[in-house]
NUKE-711342 format. One record per residue (C-alpha): residue in one letter; z negated, y, x negated. Coordinates in Angstrom, 1 decimal. Example, Ala and Ser with C-alpha at 12.3 -4.5 7.8 and 13.67 -1.06 7.14 Angstrom:
2
+------+--------+--------+--------+
! resn !      w !      v !      u !
+------+--------+--------+--------+
!    A !   -7.8 !   -4.5 !  -12.3 !
!    S !   -7.1 !   -1.1 !  -13.7 !
+------+--------+--------+--------+
END
This chain:
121
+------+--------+--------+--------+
! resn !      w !      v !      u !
+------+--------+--------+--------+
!    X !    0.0 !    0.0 !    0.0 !
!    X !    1.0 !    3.9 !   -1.6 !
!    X !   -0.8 !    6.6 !   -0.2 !
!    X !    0.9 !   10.1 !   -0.1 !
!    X !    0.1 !   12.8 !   -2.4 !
!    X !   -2.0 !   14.4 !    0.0 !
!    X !   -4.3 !   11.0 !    1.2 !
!    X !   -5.0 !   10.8 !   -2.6 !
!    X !   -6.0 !   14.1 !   -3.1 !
!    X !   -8.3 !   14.2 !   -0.4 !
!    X !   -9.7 !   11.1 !   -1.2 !
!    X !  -10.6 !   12.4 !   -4.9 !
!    X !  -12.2 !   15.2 !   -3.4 !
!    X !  -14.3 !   12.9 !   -1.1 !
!    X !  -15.2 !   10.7 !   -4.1 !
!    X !  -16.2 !   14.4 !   -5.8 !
!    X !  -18.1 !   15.7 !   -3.6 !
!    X !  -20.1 !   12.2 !   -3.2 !
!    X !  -20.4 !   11.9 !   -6.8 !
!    X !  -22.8 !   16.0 !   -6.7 !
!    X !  -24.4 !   15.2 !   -3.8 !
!    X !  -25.6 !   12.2 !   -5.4 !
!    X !  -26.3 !   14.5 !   -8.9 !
!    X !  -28.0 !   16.9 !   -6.7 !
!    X !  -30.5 !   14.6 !   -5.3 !
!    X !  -31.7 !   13.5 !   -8.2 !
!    X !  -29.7 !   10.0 !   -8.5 !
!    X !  -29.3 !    9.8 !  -12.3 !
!    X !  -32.4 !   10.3 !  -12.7 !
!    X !  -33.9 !    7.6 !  -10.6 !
!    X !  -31.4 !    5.1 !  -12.5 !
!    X !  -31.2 !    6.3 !  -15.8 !
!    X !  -34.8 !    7.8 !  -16.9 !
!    X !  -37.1 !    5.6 !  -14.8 !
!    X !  -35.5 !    2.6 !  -13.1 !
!    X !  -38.1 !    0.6 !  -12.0 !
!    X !  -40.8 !    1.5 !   -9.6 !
!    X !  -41.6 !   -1.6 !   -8.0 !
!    X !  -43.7 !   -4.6 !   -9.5 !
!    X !  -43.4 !   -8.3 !   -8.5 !
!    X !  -46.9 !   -9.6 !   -9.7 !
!    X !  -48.4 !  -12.9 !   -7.6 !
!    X !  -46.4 !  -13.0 !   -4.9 !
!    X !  -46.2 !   -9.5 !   -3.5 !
!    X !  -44.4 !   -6.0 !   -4.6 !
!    X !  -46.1 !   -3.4 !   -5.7 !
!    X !  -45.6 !    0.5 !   -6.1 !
!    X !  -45.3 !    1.6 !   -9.6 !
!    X !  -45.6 !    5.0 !  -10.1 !
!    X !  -47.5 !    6.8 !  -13.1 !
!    X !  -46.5 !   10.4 !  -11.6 !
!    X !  -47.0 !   11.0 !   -8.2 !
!    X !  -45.3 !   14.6 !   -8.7 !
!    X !  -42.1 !   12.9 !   -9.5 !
!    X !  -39.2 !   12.3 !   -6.7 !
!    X !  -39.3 !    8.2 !   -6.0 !
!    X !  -35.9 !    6.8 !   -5.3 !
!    X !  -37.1 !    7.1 !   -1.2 !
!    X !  -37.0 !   10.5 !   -1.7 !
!    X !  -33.4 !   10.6 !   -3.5 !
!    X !  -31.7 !    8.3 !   -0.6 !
!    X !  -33.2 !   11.3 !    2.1 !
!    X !  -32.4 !   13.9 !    0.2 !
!    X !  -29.3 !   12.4 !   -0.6 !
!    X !  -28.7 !   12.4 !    3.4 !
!    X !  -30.3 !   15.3 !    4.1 !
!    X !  -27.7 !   17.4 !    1.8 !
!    X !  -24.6 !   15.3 !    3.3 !
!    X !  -25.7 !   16.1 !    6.5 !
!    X !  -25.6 !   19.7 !    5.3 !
!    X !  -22.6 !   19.6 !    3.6 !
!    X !  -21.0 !   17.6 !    6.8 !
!    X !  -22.1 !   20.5 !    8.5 !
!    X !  -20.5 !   23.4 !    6.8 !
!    X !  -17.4 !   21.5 !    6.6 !
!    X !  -17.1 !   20.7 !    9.9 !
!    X !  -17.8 !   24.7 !   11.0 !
!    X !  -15.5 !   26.2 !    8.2 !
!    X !  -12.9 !   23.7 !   10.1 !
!    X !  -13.2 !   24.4 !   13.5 !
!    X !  -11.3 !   27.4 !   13.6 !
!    X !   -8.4 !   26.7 !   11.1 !
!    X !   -5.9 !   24.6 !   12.4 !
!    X !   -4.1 !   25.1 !   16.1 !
!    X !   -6.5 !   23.5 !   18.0 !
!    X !   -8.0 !   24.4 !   21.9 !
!    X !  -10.9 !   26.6 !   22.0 !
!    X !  -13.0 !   23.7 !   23.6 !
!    X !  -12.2 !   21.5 !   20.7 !
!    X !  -13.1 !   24.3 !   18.1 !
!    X !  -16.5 !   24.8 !   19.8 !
!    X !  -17.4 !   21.7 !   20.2 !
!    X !  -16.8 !   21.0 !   16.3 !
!    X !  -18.9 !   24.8 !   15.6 !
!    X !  -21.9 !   23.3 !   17.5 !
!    X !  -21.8 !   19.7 !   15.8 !
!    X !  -21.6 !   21.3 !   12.3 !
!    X !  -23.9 !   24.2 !   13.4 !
!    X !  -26.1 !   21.3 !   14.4 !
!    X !  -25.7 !   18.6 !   11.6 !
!    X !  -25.9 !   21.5 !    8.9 !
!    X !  -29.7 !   22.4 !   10.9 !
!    X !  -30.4 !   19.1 !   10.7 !
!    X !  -29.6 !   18.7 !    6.9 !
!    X !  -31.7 !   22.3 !    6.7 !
!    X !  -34.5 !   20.9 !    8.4 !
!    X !  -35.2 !   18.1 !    6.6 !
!    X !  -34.8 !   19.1 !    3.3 !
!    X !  -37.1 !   21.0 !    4.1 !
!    X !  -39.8 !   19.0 !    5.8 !
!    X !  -39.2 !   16.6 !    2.2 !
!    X !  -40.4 !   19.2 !    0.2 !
!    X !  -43.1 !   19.8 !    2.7 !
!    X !  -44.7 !   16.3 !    2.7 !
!    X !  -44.8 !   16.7 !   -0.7 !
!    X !  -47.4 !   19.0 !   -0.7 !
!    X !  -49.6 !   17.3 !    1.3 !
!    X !  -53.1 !   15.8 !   -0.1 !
!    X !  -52.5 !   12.5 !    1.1 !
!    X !  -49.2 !   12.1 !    0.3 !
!    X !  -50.2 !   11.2 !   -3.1 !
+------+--------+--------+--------+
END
């Protein structure tokens, strides 16, 4: 199967834009610097972590969501209005990336949050 010049090009720029939002969240560093955090010792698994103010891989996959969801967001709003669609279809695409970009937001947000709670550590 050949894909056009323009399917491969947009699927390099998926595969780009998956490759920093995986940087961003802090996936080379779970994979590279400190791969292990679990511990298989008599029959269970155990948590490993010496530094509870360090982002656990958890942390990276939700993160890792939370700023697709974002991104998903802004693309789907910057789209809405630039090919010759109707103005139902364009408004229903602002509210889903309004809302998925809010959602993204929100999150983000609340992971940084639940960090800084006592008991979270």
């Amino acid at each position: 199967m050949k894909l056009s010049k323009e399917t491969w090009r947009n699927l390099k720029a998926f595969l780009i834009v998956i490759a920093c939002l995986y940087v961003m969240s802090g996936g080379f560093y779970n994979r590279l610097i400190k791969p292990g955090q679990f511990a298989y010792w008599q029959g269970n698994w155990y948590n490993v972590s010496p530094k509870m103010d360090e982002q656990t891989t958890s942390e990276s996959l939700l993160a890792f969501f939370c700023y697709t969801l974002t991104f998903l967001g802004i693309f789907l709003m910057t789209n809405s209005g630039t090919s010759n669609r109707s103005r139902l279809t364009a408004n229903r695409l602002m509210l889903l990336g309004l809302s998925l970009f809010l959602a993204g937001w929100i999150g983000s947000y609340l992971l940084l949050e639940f960090k800084r709670l006592p008991w979270y550590n």
